[in-house]
Backbone as CSV, one residue per row, in Angstrom:
resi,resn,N_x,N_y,N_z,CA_x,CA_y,CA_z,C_x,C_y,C_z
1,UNK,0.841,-1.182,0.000,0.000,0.000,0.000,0.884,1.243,0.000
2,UNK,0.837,2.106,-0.981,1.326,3.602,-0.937,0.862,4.501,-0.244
3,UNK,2.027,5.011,0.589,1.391,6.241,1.359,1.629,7.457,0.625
4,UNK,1.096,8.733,1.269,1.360,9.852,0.785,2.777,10.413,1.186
5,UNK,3.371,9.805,2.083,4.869,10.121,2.386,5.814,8.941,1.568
6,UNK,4.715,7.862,1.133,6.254,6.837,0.193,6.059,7.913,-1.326
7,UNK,4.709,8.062,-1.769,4.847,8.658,-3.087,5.844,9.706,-3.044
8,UNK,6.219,10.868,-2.114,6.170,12.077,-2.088,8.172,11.727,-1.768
9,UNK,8.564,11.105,-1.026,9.736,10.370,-0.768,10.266,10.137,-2.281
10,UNK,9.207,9.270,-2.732,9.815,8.814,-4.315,9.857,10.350,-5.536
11,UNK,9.381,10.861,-5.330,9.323,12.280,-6.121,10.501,12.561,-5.974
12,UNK,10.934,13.062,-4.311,11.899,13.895,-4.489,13.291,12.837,-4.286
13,UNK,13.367,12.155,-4.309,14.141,11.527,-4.855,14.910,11.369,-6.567
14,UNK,13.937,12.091,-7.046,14.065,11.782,-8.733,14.577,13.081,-8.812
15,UNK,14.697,13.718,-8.122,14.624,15.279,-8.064,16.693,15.403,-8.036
16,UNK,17.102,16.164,-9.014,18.550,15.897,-9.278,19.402,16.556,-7.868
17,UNK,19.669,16.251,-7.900,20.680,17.175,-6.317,20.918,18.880,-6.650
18,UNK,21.161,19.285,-7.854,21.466,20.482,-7.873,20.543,21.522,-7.767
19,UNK,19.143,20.610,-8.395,18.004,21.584,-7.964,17.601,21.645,-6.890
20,UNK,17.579,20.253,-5.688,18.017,20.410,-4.757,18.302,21.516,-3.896
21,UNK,19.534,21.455,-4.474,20.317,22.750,-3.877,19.914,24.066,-4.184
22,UNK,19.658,24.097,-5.271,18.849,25.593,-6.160,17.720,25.426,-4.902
23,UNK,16.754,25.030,-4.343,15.433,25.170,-3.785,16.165,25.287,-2.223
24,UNK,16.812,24.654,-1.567,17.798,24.946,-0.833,18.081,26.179,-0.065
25,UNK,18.511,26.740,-1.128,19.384,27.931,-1.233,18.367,29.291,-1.285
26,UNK,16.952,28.958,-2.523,16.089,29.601,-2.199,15.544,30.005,-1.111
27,UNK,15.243,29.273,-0.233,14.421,28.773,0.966,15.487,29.549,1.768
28,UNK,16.775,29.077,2.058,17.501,30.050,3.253,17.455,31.370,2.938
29,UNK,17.595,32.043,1.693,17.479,33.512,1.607,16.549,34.238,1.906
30,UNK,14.843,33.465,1.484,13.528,33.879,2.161,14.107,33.796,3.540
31,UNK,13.812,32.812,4.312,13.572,32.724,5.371,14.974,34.020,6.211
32,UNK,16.313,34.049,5.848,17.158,34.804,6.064,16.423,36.218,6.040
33,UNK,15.591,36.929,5.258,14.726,37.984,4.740,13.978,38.067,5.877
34,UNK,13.005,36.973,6.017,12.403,36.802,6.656,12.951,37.651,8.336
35,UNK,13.738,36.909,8.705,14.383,36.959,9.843,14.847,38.158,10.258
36,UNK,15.494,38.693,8.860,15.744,40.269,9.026,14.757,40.994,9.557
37,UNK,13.462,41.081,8.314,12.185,41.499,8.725,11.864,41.914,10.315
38,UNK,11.308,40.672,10.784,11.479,40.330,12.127,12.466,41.399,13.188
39,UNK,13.335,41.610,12.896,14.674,41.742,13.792,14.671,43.402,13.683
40,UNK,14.177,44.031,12.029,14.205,45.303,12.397,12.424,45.813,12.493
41,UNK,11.511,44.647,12.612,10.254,45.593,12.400,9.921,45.578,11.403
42,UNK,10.502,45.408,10.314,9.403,45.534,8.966,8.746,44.921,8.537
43,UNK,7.074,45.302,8.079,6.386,44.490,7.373,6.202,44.422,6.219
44,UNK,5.653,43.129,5.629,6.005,43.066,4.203,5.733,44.510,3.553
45,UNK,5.203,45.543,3.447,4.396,46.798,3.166,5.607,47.768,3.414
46,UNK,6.105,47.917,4.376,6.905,48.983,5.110,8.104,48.173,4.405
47,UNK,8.813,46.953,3.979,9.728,46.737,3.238,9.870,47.437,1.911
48,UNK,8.426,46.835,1.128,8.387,47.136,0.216,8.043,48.461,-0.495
49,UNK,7.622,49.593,0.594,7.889,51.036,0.155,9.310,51.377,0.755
50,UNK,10.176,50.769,1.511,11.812,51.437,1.891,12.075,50.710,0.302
51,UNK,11.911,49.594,0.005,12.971,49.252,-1.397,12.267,49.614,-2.738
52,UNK,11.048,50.223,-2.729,10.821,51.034,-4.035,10.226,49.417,-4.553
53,UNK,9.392,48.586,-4.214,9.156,47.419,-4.841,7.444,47.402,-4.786
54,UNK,7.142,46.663,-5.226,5.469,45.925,-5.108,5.056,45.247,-3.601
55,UNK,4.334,45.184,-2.929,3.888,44.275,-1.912,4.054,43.010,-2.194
56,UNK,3.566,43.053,-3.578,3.344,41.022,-4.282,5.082,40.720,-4.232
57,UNK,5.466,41.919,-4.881,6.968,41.140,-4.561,7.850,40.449,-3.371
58,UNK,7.351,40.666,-2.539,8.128,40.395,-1.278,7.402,39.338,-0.790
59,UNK,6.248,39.491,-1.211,5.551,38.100,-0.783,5.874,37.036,-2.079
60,UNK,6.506,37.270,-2.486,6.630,36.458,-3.379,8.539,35.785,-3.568
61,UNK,9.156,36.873,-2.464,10.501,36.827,-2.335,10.498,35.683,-0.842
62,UNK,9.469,35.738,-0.311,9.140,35.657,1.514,8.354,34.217,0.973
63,UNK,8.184,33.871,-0.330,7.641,32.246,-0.326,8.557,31.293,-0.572
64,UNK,9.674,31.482,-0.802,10.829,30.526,-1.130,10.696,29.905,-2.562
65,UNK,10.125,30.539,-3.418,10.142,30.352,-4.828,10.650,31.530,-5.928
66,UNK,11.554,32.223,-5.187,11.660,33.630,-6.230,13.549,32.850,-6.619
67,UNK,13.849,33.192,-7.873,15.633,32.945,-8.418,16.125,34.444,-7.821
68,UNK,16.412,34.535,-6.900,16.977,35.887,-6.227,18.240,36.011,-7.533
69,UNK,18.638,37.414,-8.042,19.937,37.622,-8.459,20.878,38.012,-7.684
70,UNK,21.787,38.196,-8.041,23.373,38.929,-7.142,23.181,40.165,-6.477
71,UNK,22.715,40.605,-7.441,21.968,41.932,-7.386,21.054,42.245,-6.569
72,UNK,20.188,41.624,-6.526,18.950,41.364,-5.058,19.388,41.396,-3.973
73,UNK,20.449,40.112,-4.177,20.965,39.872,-2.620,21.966,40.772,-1.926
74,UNK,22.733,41.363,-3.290,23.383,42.596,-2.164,22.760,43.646,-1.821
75,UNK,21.651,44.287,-2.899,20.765,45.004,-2.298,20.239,44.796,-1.587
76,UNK,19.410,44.196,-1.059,19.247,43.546,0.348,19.782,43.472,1.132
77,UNK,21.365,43.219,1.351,22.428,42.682,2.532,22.428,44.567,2.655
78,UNK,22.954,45.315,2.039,23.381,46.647,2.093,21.882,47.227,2.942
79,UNK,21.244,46.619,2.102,20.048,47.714,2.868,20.006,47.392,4.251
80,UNK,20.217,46.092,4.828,19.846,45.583,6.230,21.228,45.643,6.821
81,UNK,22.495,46.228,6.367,23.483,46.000,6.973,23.944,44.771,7.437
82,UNK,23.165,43.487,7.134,23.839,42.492,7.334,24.110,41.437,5.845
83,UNK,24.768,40.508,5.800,24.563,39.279,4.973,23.557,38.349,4.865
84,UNK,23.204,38.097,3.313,21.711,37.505,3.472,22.306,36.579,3.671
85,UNK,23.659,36.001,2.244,24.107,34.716,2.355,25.866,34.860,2.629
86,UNK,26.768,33.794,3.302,27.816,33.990,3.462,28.709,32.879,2.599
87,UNK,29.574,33.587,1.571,30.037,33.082,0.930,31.453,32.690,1.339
């Protein structure tokens, strides 16, 4: 009998390691964002009028499905004075 955790096991299993890592990597930068958020007070709204962006965007940066660029992320690190990611 298949469960919904053997199917879901077998999925990501097929799933190549690098994307993996690509979803990974996504996920710590939201949640890193996230955390910032948190730490200075901002809400998604009050982010997204300090960075000149959309509301949808940040909720959409804050779901762990956005390809952040280089560019994002240092804008971001600069704006919060800290590192999103440490290389």
């Amino acid at each position: 009998m298949k469960t919904i955790s053997t199917t879901f096991a077998q999925m990501t299993a097929a799933v190549p390691p690098e994307i993996r890592q690509e979803i990974d990597l996504e996920f710590a930068v939201s949640n890193r964002i996230e955390e910032l958020m948190k730490k200075y007070g901002f809400t998604k709204l009050q982010l997204a009028q300090k960075l000149g962006k959309r509301p949808s965007e940040i909720t959409k940066w804050l779901s762990g499905q956005h390809n952040f660029t280089l560019r994002t992320i240092a804008q971001l690190s600069a704006f919060f004075g800290e590192p999103l990611v440490w290389a």
